[in-house]
N, C-alpha and C positions, 0 to 999 in steps of 0.2 A: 736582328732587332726582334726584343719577344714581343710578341704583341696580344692584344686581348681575343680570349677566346668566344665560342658561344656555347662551351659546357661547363660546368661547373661540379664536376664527379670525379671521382678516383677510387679506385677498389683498393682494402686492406687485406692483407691476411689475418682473420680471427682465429685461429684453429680448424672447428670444423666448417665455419663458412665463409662465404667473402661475400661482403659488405659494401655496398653502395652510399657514399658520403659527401659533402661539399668539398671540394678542393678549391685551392686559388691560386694556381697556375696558369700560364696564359696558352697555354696548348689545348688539343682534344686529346692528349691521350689516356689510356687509362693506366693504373697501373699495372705492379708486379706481385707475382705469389711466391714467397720464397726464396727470393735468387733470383728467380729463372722467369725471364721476358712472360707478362702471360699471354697466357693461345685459349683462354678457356672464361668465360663471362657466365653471370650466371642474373637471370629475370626474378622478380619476388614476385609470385600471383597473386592473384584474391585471396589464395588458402594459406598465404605467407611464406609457400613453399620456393624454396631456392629452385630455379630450371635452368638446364643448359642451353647457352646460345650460340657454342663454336668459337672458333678464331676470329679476332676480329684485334685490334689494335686503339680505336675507338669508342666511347662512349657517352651519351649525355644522360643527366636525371633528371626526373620529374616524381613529383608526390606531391601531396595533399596538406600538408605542413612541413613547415619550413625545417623541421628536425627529426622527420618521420624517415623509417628507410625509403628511399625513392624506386621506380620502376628504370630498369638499364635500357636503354636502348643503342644499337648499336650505331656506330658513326666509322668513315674513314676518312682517312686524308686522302684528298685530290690530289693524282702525282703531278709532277713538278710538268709546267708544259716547255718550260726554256734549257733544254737538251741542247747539247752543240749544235745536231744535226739540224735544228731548228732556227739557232741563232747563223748558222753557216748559209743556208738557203735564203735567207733574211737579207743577207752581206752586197749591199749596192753595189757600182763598179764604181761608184763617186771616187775620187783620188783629189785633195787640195793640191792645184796645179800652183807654180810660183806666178803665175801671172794673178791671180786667186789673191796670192800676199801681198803685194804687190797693190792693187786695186783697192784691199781692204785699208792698211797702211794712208794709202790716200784721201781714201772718204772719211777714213778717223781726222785726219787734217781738215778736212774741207769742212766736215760739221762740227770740231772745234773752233773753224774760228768762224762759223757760223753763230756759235753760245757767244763768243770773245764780242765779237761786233754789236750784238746786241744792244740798242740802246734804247729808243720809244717806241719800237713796235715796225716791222718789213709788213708794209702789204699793197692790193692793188689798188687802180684809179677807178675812183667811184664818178662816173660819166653825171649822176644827178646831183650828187654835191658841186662839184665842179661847174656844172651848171647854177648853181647857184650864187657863187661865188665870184663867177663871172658876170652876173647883173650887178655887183656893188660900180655903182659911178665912182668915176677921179676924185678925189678930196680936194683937191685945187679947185673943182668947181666948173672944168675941163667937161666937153659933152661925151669925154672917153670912159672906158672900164678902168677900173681902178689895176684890176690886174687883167691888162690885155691876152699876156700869153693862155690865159685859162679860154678866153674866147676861142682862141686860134685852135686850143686844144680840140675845142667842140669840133669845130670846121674840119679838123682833118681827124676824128675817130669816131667817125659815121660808120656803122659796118654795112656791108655791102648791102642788105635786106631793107635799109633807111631807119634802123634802129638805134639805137645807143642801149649801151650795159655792157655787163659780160660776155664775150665772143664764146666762148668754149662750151659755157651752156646756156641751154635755153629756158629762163623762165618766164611768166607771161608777166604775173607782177612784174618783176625786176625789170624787162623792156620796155613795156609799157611805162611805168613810173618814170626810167631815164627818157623815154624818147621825148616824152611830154614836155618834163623840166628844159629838154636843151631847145625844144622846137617855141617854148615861148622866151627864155634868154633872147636867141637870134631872133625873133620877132620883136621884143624890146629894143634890140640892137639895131634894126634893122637890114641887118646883112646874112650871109649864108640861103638867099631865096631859095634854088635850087634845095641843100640842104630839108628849109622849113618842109617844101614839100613832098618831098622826100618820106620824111617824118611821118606827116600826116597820113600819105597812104600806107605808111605802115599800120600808126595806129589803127587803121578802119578798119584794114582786111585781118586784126591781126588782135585784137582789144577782146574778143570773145572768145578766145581763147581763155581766159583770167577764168570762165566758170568752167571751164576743165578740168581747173587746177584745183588741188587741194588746199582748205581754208588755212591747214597748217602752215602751209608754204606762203601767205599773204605775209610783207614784210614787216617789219615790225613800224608801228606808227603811219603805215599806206590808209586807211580808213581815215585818217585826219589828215595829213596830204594830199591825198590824189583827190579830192572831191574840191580840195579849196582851190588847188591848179585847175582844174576843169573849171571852175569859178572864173579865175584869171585868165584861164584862156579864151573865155569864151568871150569877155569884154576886151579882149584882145581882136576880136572878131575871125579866130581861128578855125575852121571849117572840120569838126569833128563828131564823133556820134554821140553828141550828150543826150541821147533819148533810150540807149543801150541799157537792157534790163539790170543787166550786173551793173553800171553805172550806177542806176535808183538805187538798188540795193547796196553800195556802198556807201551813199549817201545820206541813207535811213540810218546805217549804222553807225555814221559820223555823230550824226543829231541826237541817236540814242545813247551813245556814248559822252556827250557831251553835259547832254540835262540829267546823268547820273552823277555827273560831278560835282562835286561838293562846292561852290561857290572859292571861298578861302584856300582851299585846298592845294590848288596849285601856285601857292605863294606860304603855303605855310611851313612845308620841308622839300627840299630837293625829288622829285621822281622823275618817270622816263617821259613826260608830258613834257621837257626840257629838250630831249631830245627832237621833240618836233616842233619847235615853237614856230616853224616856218609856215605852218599848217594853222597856226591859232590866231594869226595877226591881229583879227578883224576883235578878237574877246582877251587879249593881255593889256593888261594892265603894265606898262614897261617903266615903270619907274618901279612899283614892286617887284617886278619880275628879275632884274636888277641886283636883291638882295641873294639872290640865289646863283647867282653868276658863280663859276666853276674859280678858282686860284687861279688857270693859269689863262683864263678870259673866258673861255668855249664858253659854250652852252654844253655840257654834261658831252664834251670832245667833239660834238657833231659842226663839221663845217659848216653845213645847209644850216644849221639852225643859226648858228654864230653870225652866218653873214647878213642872216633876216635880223635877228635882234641889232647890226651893226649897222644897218640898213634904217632902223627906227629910230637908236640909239643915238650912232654917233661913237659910242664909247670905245675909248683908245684902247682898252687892254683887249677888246674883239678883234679890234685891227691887226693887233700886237700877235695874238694865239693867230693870226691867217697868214700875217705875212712867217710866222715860227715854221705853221704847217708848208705853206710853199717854197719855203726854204729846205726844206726836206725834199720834197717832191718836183720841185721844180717850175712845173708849167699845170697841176692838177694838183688835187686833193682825193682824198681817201673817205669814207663812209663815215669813217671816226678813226680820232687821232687825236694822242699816244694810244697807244695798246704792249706797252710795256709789262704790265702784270699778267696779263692775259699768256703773251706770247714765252716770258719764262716759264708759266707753269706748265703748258701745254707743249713746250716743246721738253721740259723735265720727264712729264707724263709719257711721252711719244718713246722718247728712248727709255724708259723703263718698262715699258709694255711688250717692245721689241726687244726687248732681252740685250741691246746692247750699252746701258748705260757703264757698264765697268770700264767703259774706253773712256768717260766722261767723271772721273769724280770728282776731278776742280772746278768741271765748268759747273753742271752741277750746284757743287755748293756756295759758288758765286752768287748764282743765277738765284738760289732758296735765300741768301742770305740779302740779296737784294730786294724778294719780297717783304721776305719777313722785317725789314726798316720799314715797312708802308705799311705792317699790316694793322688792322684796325677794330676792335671790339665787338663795331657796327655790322664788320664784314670789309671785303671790297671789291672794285670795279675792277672795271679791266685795264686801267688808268691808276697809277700811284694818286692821281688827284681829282679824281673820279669823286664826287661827293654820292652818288646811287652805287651800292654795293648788291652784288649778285650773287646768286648762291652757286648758278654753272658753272661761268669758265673761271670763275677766282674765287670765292670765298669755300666752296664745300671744298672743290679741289686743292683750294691751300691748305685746308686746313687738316685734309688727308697727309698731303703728301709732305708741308711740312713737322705735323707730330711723328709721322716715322722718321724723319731724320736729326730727331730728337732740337726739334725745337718747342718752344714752350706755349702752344696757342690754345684756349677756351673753348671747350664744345658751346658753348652760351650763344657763341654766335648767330648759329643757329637761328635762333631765337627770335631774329631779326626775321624772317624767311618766312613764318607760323602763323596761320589766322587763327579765329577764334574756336574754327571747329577743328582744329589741329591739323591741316592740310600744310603743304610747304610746296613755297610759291616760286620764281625767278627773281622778281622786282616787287618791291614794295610796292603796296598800292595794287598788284596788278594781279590775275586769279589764272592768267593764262600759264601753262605747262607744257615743255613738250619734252621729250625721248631722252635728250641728253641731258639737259641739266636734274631730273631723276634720276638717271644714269649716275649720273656722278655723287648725287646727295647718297644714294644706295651705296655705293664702294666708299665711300666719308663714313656709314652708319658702322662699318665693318670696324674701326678703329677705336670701337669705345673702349671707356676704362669705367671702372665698376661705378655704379650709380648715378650715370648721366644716362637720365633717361630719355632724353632733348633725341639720341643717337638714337635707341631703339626704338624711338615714335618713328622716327623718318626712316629705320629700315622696316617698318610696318605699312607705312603709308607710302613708300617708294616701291617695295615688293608689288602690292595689290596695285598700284597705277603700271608698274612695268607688264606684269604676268595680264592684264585686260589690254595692254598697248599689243601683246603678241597674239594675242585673240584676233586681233581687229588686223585685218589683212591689208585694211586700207590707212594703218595706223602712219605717219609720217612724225618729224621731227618737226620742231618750230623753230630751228633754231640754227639748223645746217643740214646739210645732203650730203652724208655720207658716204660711202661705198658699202656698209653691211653693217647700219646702223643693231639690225635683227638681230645678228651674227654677234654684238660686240652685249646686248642686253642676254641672249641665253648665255651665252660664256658666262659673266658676271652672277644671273642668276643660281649657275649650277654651279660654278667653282667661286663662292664671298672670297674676299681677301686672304683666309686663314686655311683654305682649301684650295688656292691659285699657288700652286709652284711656279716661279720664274720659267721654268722650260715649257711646262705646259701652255702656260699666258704667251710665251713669246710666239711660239708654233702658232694659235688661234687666232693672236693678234696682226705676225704677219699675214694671215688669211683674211682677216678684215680691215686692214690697215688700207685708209684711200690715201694716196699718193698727191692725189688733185681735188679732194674734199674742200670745199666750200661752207662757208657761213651765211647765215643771213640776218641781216642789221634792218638796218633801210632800204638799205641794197646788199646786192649778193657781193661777201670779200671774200678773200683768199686770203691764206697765211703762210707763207716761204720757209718761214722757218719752223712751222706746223708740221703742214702737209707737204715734202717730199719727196721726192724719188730716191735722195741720195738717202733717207735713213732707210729705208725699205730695201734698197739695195746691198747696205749694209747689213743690215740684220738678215738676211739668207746668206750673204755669206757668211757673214760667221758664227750662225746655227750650223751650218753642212759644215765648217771646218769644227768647229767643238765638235759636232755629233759624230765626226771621223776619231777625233781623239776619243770621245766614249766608247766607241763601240772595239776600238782597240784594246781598251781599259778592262770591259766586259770578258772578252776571251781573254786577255792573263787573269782574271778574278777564276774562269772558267776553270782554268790550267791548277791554279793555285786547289780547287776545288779537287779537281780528279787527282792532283798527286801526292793529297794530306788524307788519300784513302776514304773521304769523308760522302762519295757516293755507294761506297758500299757499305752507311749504317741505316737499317731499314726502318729503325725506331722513329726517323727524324724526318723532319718535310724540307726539299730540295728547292726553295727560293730564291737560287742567288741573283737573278735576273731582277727580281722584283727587287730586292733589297740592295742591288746597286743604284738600281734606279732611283731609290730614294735621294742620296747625295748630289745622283748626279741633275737630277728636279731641278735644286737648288743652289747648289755648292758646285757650279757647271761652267766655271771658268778655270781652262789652262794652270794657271801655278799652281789651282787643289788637286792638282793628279794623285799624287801621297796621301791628302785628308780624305780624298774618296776611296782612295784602297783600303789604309785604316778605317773608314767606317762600314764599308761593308764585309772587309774580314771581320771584327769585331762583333757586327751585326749579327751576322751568321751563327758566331757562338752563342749570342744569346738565344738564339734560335735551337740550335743542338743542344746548348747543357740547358735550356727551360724544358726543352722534350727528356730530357736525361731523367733530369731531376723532381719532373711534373710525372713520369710515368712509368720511365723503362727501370730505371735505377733502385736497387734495395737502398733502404737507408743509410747501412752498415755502408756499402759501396759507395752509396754519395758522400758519406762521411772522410772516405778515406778517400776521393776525388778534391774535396775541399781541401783535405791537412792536404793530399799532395803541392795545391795552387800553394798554400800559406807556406809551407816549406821550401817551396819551388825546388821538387824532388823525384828527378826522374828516376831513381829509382825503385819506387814503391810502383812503377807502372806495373811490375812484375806480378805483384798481389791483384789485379786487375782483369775482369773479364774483358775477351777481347775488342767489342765495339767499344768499352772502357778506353781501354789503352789508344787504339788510333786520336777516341776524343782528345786524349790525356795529351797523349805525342802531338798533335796538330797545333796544340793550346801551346803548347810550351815554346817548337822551332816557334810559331806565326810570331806569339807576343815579344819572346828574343827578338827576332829580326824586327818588329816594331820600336822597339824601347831603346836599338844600339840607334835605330834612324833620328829617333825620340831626342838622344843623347844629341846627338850629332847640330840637331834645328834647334835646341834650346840652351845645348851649351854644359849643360849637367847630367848625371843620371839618370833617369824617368822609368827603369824598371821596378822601383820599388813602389814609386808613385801609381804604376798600372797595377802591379800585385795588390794595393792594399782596394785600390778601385772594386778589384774584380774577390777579395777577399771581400766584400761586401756587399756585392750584387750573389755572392753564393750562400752567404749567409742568412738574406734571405729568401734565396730557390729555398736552404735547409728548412727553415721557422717554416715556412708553410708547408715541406712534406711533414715535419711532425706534426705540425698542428693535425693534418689531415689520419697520420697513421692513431695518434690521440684522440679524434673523435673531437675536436677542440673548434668550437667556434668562438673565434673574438671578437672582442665589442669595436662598435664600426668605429670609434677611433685609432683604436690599435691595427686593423685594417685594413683602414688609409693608408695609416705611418710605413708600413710596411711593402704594400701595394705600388706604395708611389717609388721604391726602389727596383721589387719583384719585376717590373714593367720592363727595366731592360734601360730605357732609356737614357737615363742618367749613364751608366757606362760609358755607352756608346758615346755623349756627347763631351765629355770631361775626356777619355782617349784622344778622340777624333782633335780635342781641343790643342791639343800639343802642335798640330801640323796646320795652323791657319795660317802661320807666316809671321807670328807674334811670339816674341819671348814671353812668358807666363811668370812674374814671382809667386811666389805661395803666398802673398794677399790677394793676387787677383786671382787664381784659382780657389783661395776660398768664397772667393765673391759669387761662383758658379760651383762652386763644390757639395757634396750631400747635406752640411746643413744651412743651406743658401736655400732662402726661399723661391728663388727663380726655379733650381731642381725642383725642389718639391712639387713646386704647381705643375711644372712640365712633366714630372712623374704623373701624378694624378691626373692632370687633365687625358694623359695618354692612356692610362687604363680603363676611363670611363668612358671615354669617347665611342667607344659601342654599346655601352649601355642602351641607350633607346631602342637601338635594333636589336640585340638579342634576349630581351630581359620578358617572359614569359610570365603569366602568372602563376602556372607551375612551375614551381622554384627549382630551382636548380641551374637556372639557360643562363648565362653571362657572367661575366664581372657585375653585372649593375643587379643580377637577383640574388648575388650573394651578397653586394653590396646590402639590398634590403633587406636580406634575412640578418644581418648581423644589426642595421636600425633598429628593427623589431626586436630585437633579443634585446636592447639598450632601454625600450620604451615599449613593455608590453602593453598589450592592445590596441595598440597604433594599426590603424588599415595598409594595405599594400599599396594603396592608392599614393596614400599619406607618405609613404616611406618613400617608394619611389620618386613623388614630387622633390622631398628632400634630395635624393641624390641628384636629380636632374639641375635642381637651384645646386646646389654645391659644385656639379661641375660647369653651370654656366657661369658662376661667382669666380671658381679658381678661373677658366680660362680669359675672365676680362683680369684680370688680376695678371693673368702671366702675362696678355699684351702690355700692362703696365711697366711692368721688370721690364720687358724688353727694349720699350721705347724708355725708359728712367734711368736703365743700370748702365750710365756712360762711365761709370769707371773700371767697364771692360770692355777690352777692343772691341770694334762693332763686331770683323769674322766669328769671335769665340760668341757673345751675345745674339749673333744674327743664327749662329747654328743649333744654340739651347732652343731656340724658340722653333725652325724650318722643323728641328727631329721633330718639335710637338709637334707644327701643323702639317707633316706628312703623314701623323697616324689620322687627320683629319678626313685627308684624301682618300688612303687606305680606307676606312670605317663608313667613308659617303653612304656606298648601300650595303654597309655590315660584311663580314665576314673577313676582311684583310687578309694576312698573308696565312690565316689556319687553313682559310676557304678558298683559297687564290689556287690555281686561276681564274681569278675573276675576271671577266669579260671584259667590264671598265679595268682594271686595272691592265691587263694586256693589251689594250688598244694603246693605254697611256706609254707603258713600253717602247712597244713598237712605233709610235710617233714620235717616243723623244730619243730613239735610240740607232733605227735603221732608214725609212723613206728620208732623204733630202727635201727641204724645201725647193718648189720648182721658179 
């Protein structure tokens, strides 16, 4: 793959001197004098006088105007660091055992019909709902509970400490909140003594605890709760420490929270003040409150609140959504319920983060197309019938994840989310934020398409709340308890969307992936089909079993490498490690074993003949390299100097033995179709050695046009495209062919993509300062400032533009679609901190290597 450089020079032969000029090739090297490789560079002083600089193979320019002769400086390439002996010492003892297959096989079952089952939401028993639920009296009028087994449930899931909540962890809210609620139920009831007091000494020895904890972790709607039960308990005459300074203190906060509210307000649209109405008793108005009742009875899903308002009400459809919910559940109730939209998209999310969703793409697109029936303008809940829409767990993340799978939803959404000072919130009405639902509005901002600027507010104003959340040592989420909440915000941070390869996400992911991660509502829930063991389990196995087939794949590329002669050409930089690595990032499942060969065979030449034809190669020579490809004529190798010929000969066996495979998967011919590809990617390597032996700078559109082929990429991906497992007609390969604007933009964005990093204001450093030198020549006396702003907008305009193609052009298979765009955003990854495969081995890029290619996951 050729990729951008960070020189912009090439030497000619004048006669008596050689000349330092812009070139626009994407290598460092420089060129030739006569023929003959040069070994001889020459510096311009102050005195203008030509000086010797020795051997060297490297160079970059600088000067004082954009059209002046520049100063040489010498540059080399970093030799190759992924040598056999290197990738040999690397070589784990890992071996995929059949019991390995076997196990994997199975949990692909077990989490299919995990999606399959799916219906309003798996999750656990919320002890304080339940407790609520079980104070509704008989309806007959009976001095019983209306649903006894909720009582009994109380009675027997006391935990051993006299608590009620979650077992597994220990929060102080979340204890505290349930033990309260169930220790006054059974005092209503009057049974479970033992029990009540029980309870109580938990609460005393165990209630100050709460100023411990952090304010993040307080659960959602506890400050108008718990102060009104302590009210009720206390006229209950229940023996507790209502004189406890965090008590006052939650108390003030109740009352100032309340006389901030707008009188009207909580009757005049649906918010999360619905959710607690179990807390407001003493100030609703219930015949208004009424109009806001949810479709399918709830109060905004919450049981607690459902059975209070049922409890004042009377109304049949409350009854109706309790008796739905414990039909479900049995003898308890849950926090809130359905959680249907919630529990698709995050369990979508889950497997695609782990890298193992390719075992899943019916469930899948069930699972998207069942949101997307529900989805809503407004936004939505976590509930199909949720009237409060959230930007967290369903609205930012549907609207990510269903625009990649090419459905049709409005960034406007948003919109809903946004106060006046342009902040973005969770819940209407509400200012509070925590970790993840920024999290997710930030990987949503990554998706825009050109001029929706709703997206780049919120990757502005999500960045700055994330990058201060990791400052803050004591930062927490509000929203759920992670395992590497931290872990999962710098990943995101450092690799946006367009710079996250599938293998890299999946490696980091299973590192922070919790298993038994928890949420926090009212109470703390758990999600089954979220959070478990069996996808985590999953997904290390079949990262170590792909990474076994990579690494197989590697050393035949290796073999391929040393026996097409092609390490002994010394003009050319030896990447093949890196440039396998590219496909296999992305394109890292089993049946691409062939598209990953062809793409880093191919890749490679781009590599070799952009160094050919960027430096080592006479004209005349490349000339006659070119008619060789268009002839497709191994006899003319003969005319050929020697590293020629190996080029010539490698080019010719590799692509043969490509084009008969070509033949074979598509059903037709396909070498004529690769000749004219690569009759065209040399065409123009050539336009830009003459330009450069001509002295010829062109105007920055003719530049582009050219650049965005010169890049290489386009090759590679139209090649590579033959082998995704799709018959191609030549309408759908023109749909991705050179003059498709999907190439184009994925040309260009790939060229400029190191702009920012290498572009100096001594012209000459990058693609992006020749790019400015050729603006200026278009618009004299235009500033560098000025020009370079221009290219920066041009390539942030092409690259939302190619997300568009990408997610729009369904009328080509997604493989061949899904890989024009991965080539572009791997030169994203490559380019992070500048220098890619010229400058490689780069540090970041070898760690990336080495973690997707030899350590197993443990």
């Amino acid at each position: 793959m050729a990729l951008p450089s960070s020189s912009l020079s090439s030497q000619i032969h004048t006669g008596a001197t050689t000349q330092c000029i812009p070139h626009f090739h994407s290598s460092l090297n420089a060129g030739t004098s006569a023929g003959k490789r040069r070994s001889l560079y020459l510096r311009w002083g102050k005195d203008n006088q030509a000086k010797k600089l020795g051997p060297s193979k490297i160079v970059a320019c600088a000067g004082q105007d954009p059209f002046s002769v520049p100063t040489l400086v010498k540059r080399e390439f970093p030799p190759g660091f992924w040598k056999d002996h290197v990738i040999e010492s690397l070589m784990p003892s890992y071996k995929v055992a059949p019991s390995d297959e076997k196990r994997i096989e199975t949990l692909i079952s077990e989490i299919k019909n995990m999606f399959r089952s799916m219906g309003y939401g798996e999750t656990n028993p919320s002890a304080y709902d339940t407790a609520w639920v079980a104070r509704i009296p008989a309806v007959d009028g009976s001095e019983k509970p209306q649903f006894p087994e909720t009582l009994e449930w109380i009675l027997q899931n006391q935990l051993k400490d006299g608590s009620w909540g979650e077992e597994f962890y220990f929060l102080a809210y979340d204890r505290i909140l349930a033990t309260l609620a169930c220790i006054i139920t059974l005092t209503i009831w009057q049974t479970g003594d033992t029990q009540v007091q029980k309870g109580i000494e938990f609460f005393k020895t165990q209630a100050g605890k709460i100023e411990e904890e952090a304010d993040s972790h307080r659960p959602s709607g506890f400050e108008i709760v718990f102060p009104a039960m302590l009210k009720e308990a206390k006229a209950l005459g229940l023996d507790l420490p209502y004189e406890l300074p965090f008590i006052q203190q939650i108390t003030e906060k109740r009352e100032a929270k309340l006389q901030r509210l707008p009188p009207d307000l909580l009757y005049a649209l649906p918010t999360t003040l619905l959710y607690s109405l179990e807390g407001l008793q003493e100030i609703v108005d219930w015949e208004k409150i009424m109009k806001l009742q949810s479709k399918d009875g709830s109060s905004l899903s919450s049981p607690a609140s459902t059975a209070a308002v049922f409890m004042r009400t009377g109304n049949k459809k409350c009854l109706e959504f309790l008796n739905f919910v414990l039909k479900k559940f049995g003898n308890h109730v849950p926090c809130h319920y359905p959680l249907d939209l919630f529990e698709r998209l995050w369990a979508v999310d889950t497997v695609e983060r782990l890298g193992i969703d390719h075992h899943f793409k019916e469930e899948i697109k069930d699972a998207l197309d069942y949101v997307y029936s529900h989805w809503d303008e407004r936004g939505i809940g976590w509930a199909r019938e949720n009237p409060v829409p959230d930007i967290d767990d369903d609205t930012a993340m549907g609207l990510r994840i269903l625009r990649l799978h090419g459905y049709n939803v409005s960034s406007d959404v948003l919109k809903t989310f946004r106060d006046e000072n342009g902040e973005f919130f969770c819940f209407l009405g509400q200012t509070q934020r925590g970790v993840t639902d920024m999290l997710n509005v930030n990987r949503c901002s990554h998706v825009a398409f050109p001029g929706e600027t709703i997206l780049e507010e919120a990757k502005l104003c999500t960045e700055r709340y994330l990058r201060n959340a990791l400052e803050d040592a004591g930062a927490f989420d509000k929203w759920a308890l992670k395992k590497n909440i931290r872990g999962e915000v710098e990943y995101a941070l450092e690799y946006p969307w367009h710079r996250s390869m599938p293998r890299l996400e999946a490696r980091s992911y299973i590192e922070n992936y919790g298993p038994n991660d928890v949420w926090l509502g009212k109470t703390m829930y758990m999600m089954p089909n979220i959070s478990n063991e069996k996808y985590l389990e999953l997904a290390k196995l079949d990262f170590n079993r792909v990474q076994f087939l990579h690494r197989q794949e590697l050393q035949d590329i290796r073999r391929w490498w040393n026996s097409s002669g092609f390490s002994e050409l010394g003009f050319t930089r030896e990447r093949v490690a890196e440039i396998y690595f590219s496909p296999a990032s992305f394109l890292f499942e089993p049946e691409f074993a062939t598209c990953r060969a062809v793409y880093t065979k191919t890749s490679n030449f781009t590599v070799i003949l952009d160094d050919l034809y960027d430096a080592h190669g006479t004209l005349d020579n490349l000339k006659l390299f070119s008619e060789s490809v268009k002839r497709w004529d191994l006899s003319l190798v003969d005319q050929m100097p020697q590293d020629m010929k190996i080029c010539f000969k490698g080019f010719y066996n590799t692509f043969n033995e490509i084009a008969e495979e070509g033949r074979k998967r598509q059903g037709r011919d396909v070498l004529g179709y690769i000749r004219k590809v690569w009759e065209v990617q040399l065409g123009a390597y050539t336009k830009e050695a003459e330009w450069s032996t001509a002295r010829y700078v062109p105007s920055y559109d003719e530049y582009i046009e050219n650049a965005s082929v010169s890049i290489a990429l386009g090759t590679v991906a139209l090649i590579r495209a033959l082998f995704t497992g799709e018959i191609l007609t030549d309408d759908i390969l023109s749909k991705i062919g050179r003059d498709s604007k999907f190439l184009y933009l994925m040309g260009s964005t790939g060229r400029f993509v190191n702009a920012p990093k290498t572009y100096h204001p001594e012209r000459g450093q990058g693609e992006g300062g020749f790019a400015v030198q050729c603006y200026m020549k278009d618009h004299p006396g235009i500033s560098e400032e000025e020009a370079l702003k221009h290219v920066y907008s041009f390539m942030d305009n092409a690259f939302d533009e190619l997300k568009r193609e990408f997610v729009n052009n369904r009328d080509v298979p997604a493989p061949c679609r899904g890989g024009v765009f991965e080539t572009g955003g791997i030169m994203q990854l490559f380019y992070m901190e500048g220098g890619g495969l010229t400058l490689s081995p780069d540090m970041e890029i070898k760690g990336h290597v080495k973690n997707s290619l030899f350590p197993p996951v443990a």
